[in-house]
C-alpha positions as CSV (number, residue, x, y, z in Angstrom):
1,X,-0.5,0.7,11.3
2,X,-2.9,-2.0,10.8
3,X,-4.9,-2.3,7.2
4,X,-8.1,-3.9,7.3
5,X,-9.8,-4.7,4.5
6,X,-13.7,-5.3,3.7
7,X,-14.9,-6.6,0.9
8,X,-18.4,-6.4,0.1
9,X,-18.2,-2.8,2.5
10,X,-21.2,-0.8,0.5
11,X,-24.1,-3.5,2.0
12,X,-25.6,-3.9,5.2
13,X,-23.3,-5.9,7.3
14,X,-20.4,-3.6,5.7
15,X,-22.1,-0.2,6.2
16,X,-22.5,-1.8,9.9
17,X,-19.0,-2.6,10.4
18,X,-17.6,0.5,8.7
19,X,-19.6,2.6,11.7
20,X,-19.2,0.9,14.6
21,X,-15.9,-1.8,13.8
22,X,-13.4,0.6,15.6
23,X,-15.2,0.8,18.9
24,X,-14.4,-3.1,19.7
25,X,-11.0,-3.1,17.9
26,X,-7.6,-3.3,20.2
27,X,-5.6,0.2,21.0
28,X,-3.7,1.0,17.6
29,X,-3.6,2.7,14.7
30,X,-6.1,1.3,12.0
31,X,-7.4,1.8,8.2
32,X,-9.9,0.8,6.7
33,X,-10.0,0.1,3.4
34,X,-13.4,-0.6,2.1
35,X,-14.5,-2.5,-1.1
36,X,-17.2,-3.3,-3.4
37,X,-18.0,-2.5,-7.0
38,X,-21.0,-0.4,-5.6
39,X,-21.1,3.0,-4.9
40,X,-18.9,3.4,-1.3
41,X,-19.5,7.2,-1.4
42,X,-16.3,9.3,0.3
43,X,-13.5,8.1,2.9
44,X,-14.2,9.0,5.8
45,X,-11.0,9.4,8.3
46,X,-9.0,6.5,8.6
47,X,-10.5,4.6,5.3
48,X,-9.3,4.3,1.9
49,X,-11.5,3.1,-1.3
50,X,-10.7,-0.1,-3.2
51,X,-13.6,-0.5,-5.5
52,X,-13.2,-4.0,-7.1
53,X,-15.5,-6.6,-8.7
54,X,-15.0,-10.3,-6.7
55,X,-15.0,-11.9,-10.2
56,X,-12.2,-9.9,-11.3
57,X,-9.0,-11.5,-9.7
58,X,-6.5,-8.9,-10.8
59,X,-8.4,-6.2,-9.5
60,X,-8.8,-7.7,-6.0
61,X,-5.1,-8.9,-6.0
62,X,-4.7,-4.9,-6.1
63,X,-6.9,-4.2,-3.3
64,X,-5.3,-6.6,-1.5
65,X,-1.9,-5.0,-1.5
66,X,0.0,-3.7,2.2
67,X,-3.7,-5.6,4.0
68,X,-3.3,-7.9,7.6
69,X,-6.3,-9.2,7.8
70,X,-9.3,-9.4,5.4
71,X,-13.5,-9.3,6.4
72,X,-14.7,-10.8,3.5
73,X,-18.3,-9.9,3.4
74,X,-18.6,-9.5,-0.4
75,X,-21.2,-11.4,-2.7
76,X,-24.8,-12.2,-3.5
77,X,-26.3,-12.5,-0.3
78,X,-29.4,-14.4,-0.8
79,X,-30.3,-17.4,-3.4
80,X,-29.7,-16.9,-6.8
81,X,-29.2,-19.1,-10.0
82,X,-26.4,-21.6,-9.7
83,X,-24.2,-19.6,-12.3
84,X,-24.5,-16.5,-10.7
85,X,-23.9,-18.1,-7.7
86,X,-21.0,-19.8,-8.7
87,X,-19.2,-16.8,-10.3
88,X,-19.9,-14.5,-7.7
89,X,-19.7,-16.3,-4.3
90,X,-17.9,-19.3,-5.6
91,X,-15.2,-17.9,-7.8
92,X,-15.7,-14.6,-6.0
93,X,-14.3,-16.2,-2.5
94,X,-11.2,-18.3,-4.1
95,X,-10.4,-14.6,-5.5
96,X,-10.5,-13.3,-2.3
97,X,-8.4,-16.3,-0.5
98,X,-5.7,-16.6,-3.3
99,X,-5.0,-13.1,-3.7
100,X,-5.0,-13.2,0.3
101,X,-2.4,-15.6,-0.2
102,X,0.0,-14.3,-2.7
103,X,0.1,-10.4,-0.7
104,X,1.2,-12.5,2.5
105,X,-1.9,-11.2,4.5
106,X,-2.4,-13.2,7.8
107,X,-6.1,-13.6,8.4
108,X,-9.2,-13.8,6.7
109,X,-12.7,-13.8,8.9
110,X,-15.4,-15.0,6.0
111,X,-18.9,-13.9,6.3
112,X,-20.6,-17.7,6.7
113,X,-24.6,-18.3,6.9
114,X,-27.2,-20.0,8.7
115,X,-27.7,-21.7,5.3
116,X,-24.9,-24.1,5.7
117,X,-27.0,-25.9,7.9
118,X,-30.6,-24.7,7.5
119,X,-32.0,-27.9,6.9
120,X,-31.7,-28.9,10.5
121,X,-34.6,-28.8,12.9
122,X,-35.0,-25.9,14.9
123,X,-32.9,-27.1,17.9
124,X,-29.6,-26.3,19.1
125,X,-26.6,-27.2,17.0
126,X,-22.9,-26.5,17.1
127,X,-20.4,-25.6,14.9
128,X,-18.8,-29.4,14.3
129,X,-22.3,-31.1,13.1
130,X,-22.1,-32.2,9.3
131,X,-23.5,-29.2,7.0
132,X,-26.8,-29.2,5.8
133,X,-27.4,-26.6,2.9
134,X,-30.4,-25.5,2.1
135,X,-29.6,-23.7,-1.4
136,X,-26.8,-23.2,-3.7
137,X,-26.2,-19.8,-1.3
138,X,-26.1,-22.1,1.2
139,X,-23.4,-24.6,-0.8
140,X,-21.7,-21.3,-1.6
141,X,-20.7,-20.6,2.3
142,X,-19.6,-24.9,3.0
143,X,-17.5,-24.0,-0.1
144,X,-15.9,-21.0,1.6
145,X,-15.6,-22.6,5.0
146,X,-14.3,-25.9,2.9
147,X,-12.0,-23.3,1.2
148,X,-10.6,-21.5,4.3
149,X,-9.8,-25.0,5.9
150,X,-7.8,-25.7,2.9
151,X,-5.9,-22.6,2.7
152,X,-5.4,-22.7,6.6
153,X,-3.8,-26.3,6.9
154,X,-1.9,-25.7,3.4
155,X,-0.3,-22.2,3.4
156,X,-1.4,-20.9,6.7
157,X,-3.9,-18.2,6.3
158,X,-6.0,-17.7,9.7
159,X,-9.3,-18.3,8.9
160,X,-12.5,-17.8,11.0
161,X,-15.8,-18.4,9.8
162,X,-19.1,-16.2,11.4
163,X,-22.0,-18.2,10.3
164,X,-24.6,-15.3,10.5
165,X,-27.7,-15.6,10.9
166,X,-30.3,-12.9,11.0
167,X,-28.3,-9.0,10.7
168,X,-30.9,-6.8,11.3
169,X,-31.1,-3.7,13.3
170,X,-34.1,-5.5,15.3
171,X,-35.7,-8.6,15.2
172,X,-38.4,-8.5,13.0
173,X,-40.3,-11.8,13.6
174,X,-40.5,-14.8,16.0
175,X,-37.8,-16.8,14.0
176,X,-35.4,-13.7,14.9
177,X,-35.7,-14.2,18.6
178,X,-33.6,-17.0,17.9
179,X,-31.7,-16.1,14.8
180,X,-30.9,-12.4,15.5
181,X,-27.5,-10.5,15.2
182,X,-27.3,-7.1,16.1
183,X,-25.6,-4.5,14.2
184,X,-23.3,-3.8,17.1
185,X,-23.1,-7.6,18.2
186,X,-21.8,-8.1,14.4
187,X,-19.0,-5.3,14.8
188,X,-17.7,-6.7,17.6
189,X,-17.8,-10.4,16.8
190,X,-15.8,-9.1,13.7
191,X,-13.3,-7.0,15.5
192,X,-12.7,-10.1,17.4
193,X,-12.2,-12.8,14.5
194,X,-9.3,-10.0,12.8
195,X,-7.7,-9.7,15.8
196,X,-8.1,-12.4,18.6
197,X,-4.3,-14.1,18.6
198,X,-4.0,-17.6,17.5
199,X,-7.4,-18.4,16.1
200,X,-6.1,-21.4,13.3
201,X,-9.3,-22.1,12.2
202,X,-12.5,-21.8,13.5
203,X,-15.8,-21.7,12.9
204,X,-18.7,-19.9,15.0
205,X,-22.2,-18.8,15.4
206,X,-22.9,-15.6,13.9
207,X,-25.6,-14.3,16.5
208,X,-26.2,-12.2,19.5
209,X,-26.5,-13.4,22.7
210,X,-30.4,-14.6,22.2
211,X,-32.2,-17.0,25.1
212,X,-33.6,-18.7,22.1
213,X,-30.5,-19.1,19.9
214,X,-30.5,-22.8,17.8
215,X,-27.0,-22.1,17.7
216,X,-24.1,-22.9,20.6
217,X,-21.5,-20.8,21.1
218,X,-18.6,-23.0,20.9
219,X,-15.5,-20.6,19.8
220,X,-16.8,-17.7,21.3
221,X,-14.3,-17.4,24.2
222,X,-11.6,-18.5,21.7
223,X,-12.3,-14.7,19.9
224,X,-13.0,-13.1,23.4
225,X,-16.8,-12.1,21.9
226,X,-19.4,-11.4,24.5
227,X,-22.5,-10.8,22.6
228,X,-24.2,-7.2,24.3
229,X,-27.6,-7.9,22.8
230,X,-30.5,-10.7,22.8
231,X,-33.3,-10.7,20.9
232,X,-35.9,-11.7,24.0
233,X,-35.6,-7.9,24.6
234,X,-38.3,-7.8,21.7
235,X,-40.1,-11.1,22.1
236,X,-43.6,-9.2,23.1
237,X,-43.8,-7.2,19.7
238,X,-42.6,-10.3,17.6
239,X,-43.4,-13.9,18.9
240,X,-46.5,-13.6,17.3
241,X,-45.4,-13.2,14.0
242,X,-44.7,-16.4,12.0
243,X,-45.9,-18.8,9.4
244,X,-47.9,-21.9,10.4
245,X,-46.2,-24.2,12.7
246,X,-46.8,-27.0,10.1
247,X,-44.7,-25.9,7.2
248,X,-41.3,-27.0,6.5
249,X,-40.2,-23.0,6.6
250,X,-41.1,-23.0,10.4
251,X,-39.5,-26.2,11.7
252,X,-36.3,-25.7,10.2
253,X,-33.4,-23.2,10.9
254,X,-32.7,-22.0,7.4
255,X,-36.2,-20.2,7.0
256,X,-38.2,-19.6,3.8
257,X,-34.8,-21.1,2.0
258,X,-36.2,-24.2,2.3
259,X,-39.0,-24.3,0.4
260,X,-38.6,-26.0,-2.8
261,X,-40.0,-23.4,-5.0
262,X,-37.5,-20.2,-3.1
263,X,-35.5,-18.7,-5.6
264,X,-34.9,-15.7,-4.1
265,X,-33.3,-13.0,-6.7
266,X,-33.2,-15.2,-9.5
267,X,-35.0,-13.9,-12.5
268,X,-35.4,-10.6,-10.6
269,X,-31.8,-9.3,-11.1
270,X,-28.9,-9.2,-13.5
């Protein structure tokens, strides 16, 4: 049996993934076992609860226990104040990788962004160009990716980065038709980063297979992920909708997180 754990497994990528993750995983026997310190409601066959807090080592050092490979999906998932940032994604991720560590898991596939490089034009990039953060969520993610690299070339731990860029269960405007990952393009691109053989480290583009995409899909075949969606399918219903041309939000990748005044959740939650 093969114990996956996903942290962060009560939001939107997680509820995704805890649906649809077993249709694109290899024959075998596989659990689930699903975390956050938000309501996960009941286990469905095949999953176990682990509710745990990312800032509270000790309790994800538990849910870590018996666990192969590790989705860490967990944390604040939009800008924030630099403290909050820091204690949640920060902290939250060195949690994840050192408790990773210490239960002797193999792999961890970290749930990257578009925001380590959003403030590059709106052209294609690869994974290997210097990062470009646009926030402190953004310098969150380079720290995890920075973190991952450490932990792979020190102690071993797999690690494969999915810089996602737009999960949504359609594009919803013309920045998506480039940006866009579907909820089943997400499952399998997940599947494959737990499970592919050999990965090391890696890093890759977090998208479905979009005519548009700014991103390349270097590492792709490494995980064996064929994206089954692009976003052109809905280019008629969105290409129209988007900001003027001339603002900084529409020339460069990362969005509305690079405007100067974004703050995004700071000073709306705790």
């Amino acid at each position: 049996m093969t114990t996956i754990l996903i942290t962060g497994a009560a939001g939107e990528v997680g509820t995704a993934l805890r649906e649809q993750l077993r249709d694109f995983l290899p024959a075998g026997d596989y659990t689930l076992r699903l975390s956050d310190h938000r309501d996960l409601g009941e286990a469905g066959a095949g999953e176990e609860l682990a509710p745990a807090d990312l800032t509270d080592f000790d309790a994800v050092l538990k849910a870590m226990q018996g666990v192969d490979a590790v989705i860490h999906l967990g944390g604040i998932a939009n800008e924030h104040s630099y403290e909050r940032i820091r204690d949640v994604n920060v902290d939250g991720t060195y949690h994840v990788l050192e408790a990773a560590r210490q239960a002797g898991v193999r792999r961890v596939a970290f749930a990257s962004s578009i925001h380590t490089v959003g403030f590059y034009p709106r052209e294609p990039i690869g994974p290997e160009v210097p990062v470009r953060p646009d926030t402190f969520y953004g310098v969150s993610k380079v720290f995890g990716e920075a973190l991952g690299r450490m932990y792979f070339d020190r102690y071993n731990l797999e690690f494969v980065s999915v810089r996602i860029c737009s999960f949504q269960a359609q594009p919803k405007d013309a920045r998506h038709l480039s940006t866009w990952l579907s909820p089943r393009d997400a499952a399998q691109l997940f599947a494959r980063a737990v499970t592919a053989p050999d990965v090391g480290f890696l890093v890759v583009a977090g998208i479905s297979g979009n005519t548009r995409r700014w991103m390349t899909p270097e590492g792709w075949d490494v995980l064996g992920y064929a994206p089954q969606d692009d976003a052109e399918a809905y280019a008629a219903e969105v290409e129209h909708l988007h900001d003027d041309h001339s603002d900084i939000t529409e020339q460069r990748q990362g969005g509305i997180f690079v405007d100067s005044h974004y703050t995004g959740l700071a000073g709306k939650e705790g």
